[in-house]
C-alpha positions in Angstrom: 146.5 101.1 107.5 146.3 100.4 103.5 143.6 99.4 102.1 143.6 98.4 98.5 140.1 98.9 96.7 139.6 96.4 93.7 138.3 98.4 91.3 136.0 97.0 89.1 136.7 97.8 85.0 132.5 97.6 84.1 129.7 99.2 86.3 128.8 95.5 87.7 126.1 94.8 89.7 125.2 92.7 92.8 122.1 92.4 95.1 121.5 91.0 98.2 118.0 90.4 99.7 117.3 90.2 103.1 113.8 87.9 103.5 111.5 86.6 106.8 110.4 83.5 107.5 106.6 83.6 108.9 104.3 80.8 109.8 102.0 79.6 106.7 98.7 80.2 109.6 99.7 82.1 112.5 101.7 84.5 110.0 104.4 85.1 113.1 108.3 84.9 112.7 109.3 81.0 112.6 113.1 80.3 113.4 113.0 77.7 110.7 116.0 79.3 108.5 118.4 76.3 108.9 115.8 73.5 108.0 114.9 75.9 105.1 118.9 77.0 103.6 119.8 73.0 104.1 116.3 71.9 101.6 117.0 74.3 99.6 120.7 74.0 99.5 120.8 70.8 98.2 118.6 71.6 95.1 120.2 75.2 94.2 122.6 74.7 91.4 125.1 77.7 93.3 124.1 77.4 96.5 126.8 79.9 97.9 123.7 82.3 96.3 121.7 81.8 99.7 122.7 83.0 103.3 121.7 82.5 107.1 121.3 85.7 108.7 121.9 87.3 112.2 118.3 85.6 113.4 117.3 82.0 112.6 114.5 83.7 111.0 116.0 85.1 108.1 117.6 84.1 104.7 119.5 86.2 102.5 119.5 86.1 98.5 122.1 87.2 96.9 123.3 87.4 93.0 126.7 86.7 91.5 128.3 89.4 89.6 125.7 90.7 87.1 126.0 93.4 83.8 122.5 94.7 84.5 119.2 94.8 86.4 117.3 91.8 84.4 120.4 89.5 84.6 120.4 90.3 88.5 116.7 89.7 88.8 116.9 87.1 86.9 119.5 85.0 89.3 116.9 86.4 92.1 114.5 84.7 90.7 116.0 81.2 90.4 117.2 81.2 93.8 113.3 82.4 95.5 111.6 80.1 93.0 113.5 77.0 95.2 113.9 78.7 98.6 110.0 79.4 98.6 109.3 75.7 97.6 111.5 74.7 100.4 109.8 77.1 103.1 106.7 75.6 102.3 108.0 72.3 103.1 108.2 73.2 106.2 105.0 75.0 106.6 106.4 78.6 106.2 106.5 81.6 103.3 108.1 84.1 102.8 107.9 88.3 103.4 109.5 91.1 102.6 109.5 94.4 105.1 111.7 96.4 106.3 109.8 95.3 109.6 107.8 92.4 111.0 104.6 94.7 112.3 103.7 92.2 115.4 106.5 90.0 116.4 107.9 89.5 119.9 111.9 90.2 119.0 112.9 88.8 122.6 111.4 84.8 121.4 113.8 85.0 118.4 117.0 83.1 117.7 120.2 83.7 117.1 121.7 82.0 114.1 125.2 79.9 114.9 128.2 81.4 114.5 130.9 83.7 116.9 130.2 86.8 114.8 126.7 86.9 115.9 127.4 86.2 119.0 130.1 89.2 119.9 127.4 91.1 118.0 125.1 90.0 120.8 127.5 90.5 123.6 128.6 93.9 122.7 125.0 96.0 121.9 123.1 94.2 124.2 119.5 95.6 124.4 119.8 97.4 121.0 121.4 94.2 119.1 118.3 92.1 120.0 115.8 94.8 118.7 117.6 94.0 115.4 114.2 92.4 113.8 114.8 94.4 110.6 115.6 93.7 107.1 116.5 95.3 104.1 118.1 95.2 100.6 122.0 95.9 100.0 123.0 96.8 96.3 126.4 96.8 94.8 127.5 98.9 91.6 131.0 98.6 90.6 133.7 101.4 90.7 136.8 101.5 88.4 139.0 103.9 90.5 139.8 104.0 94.0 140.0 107.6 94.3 136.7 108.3 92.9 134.8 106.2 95.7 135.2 108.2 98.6 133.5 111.7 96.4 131.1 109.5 94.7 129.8 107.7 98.1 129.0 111.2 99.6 127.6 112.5 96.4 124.7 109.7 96.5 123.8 110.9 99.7 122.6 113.5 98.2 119.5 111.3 97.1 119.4 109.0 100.1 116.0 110.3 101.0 114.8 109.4 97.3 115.5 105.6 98.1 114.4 105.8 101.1 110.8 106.6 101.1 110.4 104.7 97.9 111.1 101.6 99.7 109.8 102.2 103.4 108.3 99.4 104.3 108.4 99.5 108.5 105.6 101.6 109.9 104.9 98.7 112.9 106.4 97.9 115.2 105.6 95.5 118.1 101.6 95.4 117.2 102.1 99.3 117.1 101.8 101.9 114.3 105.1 104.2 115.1 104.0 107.1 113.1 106.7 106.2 110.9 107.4 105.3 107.4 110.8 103.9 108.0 111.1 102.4 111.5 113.9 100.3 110.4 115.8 103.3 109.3 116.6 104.6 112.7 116.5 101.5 114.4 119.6 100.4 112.9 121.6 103.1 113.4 121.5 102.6 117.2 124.5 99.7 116.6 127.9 101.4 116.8 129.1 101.2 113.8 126.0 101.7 111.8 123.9 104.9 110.0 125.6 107.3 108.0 128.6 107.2 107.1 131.4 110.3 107.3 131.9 112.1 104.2 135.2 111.5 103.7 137.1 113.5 100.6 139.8 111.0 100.1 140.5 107.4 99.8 143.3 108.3 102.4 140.9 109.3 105.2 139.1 106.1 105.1 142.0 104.3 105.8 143.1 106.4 108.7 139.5 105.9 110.1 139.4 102.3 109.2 142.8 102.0 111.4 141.7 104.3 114.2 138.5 101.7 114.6 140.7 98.6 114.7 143.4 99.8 117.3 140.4 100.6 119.6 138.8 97.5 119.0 135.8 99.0 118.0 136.0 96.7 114.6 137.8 93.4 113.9 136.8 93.6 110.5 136.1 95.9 108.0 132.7 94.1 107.4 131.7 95.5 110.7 131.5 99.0 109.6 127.8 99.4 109.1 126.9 101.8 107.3 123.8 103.0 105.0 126.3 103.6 102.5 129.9 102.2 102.3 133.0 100.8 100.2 132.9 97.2 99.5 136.9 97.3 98.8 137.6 93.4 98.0 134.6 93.8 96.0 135.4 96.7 94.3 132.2 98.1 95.0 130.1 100.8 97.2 126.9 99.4 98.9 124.0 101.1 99.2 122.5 99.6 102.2 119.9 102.6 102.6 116.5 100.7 101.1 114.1 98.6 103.8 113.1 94.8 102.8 110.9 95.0 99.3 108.4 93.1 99.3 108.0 92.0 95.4 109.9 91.4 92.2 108.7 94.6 90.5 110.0 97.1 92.9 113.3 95.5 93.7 113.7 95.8 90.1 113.0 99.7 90.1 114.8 100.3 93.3 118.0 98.4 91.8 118.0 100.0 88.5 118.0 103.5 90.5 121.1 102.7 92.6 122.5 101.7 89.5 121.8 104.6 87.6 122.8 106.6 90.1 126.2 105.9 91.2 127.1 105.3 87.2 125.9 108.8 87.0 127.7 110.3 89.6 131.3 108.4 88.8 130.8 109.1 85.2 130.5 112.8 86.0 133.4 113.2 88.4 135.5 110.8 85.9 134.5 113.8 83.4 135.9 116.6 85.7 132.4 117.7 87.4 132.7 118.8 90.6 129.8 117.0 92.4 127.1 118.2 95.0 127.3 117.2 98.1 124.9 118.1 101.0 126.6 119.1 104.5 126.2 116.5 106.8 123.5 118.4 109.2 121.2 118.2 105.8 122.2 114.1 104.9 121.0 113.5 108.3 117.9 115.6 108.4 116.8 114.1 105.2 116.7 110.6 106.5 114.6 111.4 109.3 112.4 113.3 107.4 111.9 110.4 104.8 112.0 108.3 108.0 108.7 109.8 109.2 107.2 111.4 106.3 108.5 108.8 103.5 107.3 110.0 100.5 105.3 113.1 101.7 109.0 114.4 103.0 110.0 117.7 102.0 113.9 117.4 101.7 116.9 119.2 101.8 118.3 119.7 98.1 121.4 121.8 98.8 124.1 123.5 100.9 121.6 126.9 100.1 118.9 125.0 102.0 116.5 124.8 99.1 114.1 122.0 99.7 111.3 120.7 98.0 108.7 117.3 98.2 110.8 114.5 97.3 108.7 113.2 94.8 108.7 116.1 92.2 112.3 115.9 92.6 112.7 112.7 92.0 110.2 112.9 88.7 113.1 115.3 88.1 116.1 113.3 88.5 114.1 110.0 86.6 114.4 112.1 83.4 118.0 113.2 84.2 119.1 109.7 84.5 116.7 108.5 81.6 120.4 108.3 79.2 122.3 106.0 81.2 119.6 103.8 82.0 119.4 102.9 78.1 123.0 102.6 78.3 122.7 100.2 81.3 119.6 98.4 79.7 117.7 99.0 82.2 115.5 101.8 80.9 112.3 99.6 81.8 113.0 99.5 85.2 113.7 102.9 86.0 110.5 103.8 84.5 108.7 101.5 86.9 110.4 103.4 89.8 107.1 106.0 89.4 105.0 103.4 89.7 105.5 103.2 93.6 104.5 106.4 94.4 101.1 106.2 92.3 100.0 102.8 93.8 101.7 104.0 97.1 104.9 102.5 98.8 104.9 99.1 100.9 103.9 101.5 104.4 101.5 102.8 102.6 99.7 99.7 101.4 100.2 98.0 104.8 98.5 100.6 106.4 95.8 100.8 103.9 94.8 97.5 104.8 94.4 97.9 108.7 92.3 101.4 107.1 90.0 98.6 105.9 89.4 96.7 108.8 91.9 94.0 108.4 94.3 93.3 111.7 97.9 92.9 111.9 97.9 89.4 110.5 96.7 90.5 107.4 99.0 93.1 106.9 101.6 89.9 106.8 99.3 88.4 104.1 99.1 91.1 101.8 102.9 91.3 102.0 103.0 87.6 101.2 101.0 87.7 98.7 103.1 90.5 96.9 105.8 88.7 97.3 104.4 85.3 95.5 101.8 87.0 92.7 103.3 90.5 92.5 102.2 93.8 93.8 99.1 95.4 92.3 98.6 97.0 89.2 98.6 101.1 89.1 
């Protein structure tokens, strides 16, 4: 089976949001997303920038093909600014989490359309647990050869993005113990979690066909994974990060993906042979990150070194320092130490139930973000 990866001649950038709809009182899920895309549709000068989701509870933002973080942001921006006015409308706001923490997922809705529904049919049980949400970021690769060692390269620092942006510690009314519920609860679908490391283009094609003749896919667009190739995009996908919750830390989180597949190609472009973690050690690290977040000690190497992901990370912010100034985005890979020294979205959701506040206000703070910004450090 060919399949022909459109390379991209710049490092361009794309981002997709996944955001809830939740009652403006009760601060529950509302199925409200088709009242909401259709206001706001007709006010959005490109309204192909706003999606329905798997649930009726969702809508998706998404940017055109962007140079850089602040022109992605930017598009972001202009598309919440009228998608918010139009939730109000209809006495709802929106929140950004990787989970909902109290939310009955067998009262939700499925969104129209056959794709959902053969989504529905096939997982079953594990399908309709699917009350998650995250944020998907595309950089652009030039070559087709390079994606395949540059994909597994990055998962190298997969447990880097992911306990910056774990954002699902409840679950059902319950604290899971958890920084990133979401994380392993999407990798129960088939086709989703981490992806095989694959050394050649060639290899993902021979998978790609082995998953069609057993009708395990239709598409490629079925293959789920944290990380994958975006081919008629031109593109890999980093699909690892849970739903943000404000402007400033999508910004940091995006500018880090960037950085760090720009990085990676430009090194293996360069001859460099890059490091890649054995798969045992990929996997270990996102459960790790998973329950620890940002506390996780990690994996660093095939030697088994291992350290606390956040002195590592200090460590690879400086490395990547140069190509953030060349992707003019050196502002907002600075910011990404902000999140650890105010503390990560699980962190701040469960520093206000260590307050006193209940499960409701957990949803408001998270509004809140969302609408004024997250706190200063």
């Amino acid at each position: 089976m060919r399949i022909d990866f459109r390379g991209s001649p710049r490092p361009t950038l794309g981002v997709e949001w996944e955001l809830a709809l939740v009652d403006r009182t009760s601060r529950d899920l509302v199925s409200r997303a088709q009242e909401v895309l259709t206001t706001a549709h007709g006010r959005l000068e490109q309204p192909h920038l706003l999606h329905a989701e798997l649930l009726r509870n969702t809508v998706e933002l998404v940017t055109g093909v962007c140079d850089d973080v602040g022109e992605a942001m930017a598009d972001l921006r202009t598309t919440y600014d009228v998608v918010s006015a139009a939730a109000a409308e209809h006495d709802a706001d929106l929140f950004g989490a990787g989970t909902h923490p109290f939310a009955s997922w067998s009262t939700q809705q499925l969104s129209p359309g056959h794709r959902y529904e053969e989504l529905i049919n096939r997982t079953q049980w594990w399908g309709r647990q699917m009350l998650i949400w995250g944020v998907h970021v595309h950089v652009g690769l030039p070559e087709q050869a390079r994606v395949m060692p540059v994909l597994s390269a990055l998962l190298t620092y997969y447990p880097h993005l992911q306990a910056l942006s774990a954002s699902s510690p409840v679950w059902a009314g319950t604290d899971t113990g958890y920084a990133s519920n979401r994380a392993l609860m999407f990798q129960q679908l088939p086709t989703a979690g981490l992806p095989f490391q694959f050394e050649r283009w060639e290899e993902f094609e021979a998978f790609a066909h082995d998953q069609m003749t057993t009708g395990v896919i239709d598409d490629l667009s079925e293959i789920r994974w944290d990380v994958r190739p975006a081919s008629h995009l031109g593109t890999i996908e980093n699909r690892v990060c849970d739903g943000v919750s404000n402007f400033d830390e999508l910004a940091a989180l995006t500018a880090l993906v960037h950085c760090l597949v720009v990085d990676l190609d430009t090194r293996l472009a360069a001859g460099e042979t890059l490091t890649v973690l054995p798969p045992w050690h990929v996997q270990e690290n996102k459960w790790r990150t998973a329950r620890y977040g940002l506390d996780a000690i990690i994996i660093l190497d095939a030697a088994s070194n291992e350290r606390l992901v956040t002195d590592d990370l200090d460590d690879l912010l400086t490395r990547l320092e140069p190509v953030a100034r060349r992707l003019g985005c050196a502002d907002e890979l600075r910011s990404v130490t902000d999140i650890p020294r105010r503390g990560a979205s699980y962190q701040r959701q469960r520093a206000v139930t260590a307050s006193g506040g209940d499960l409701v206000a957990v949803v408001d703070s998270a509004v809140r973000e969302l609408r004024d910004g997250v706190a200063s450090v």
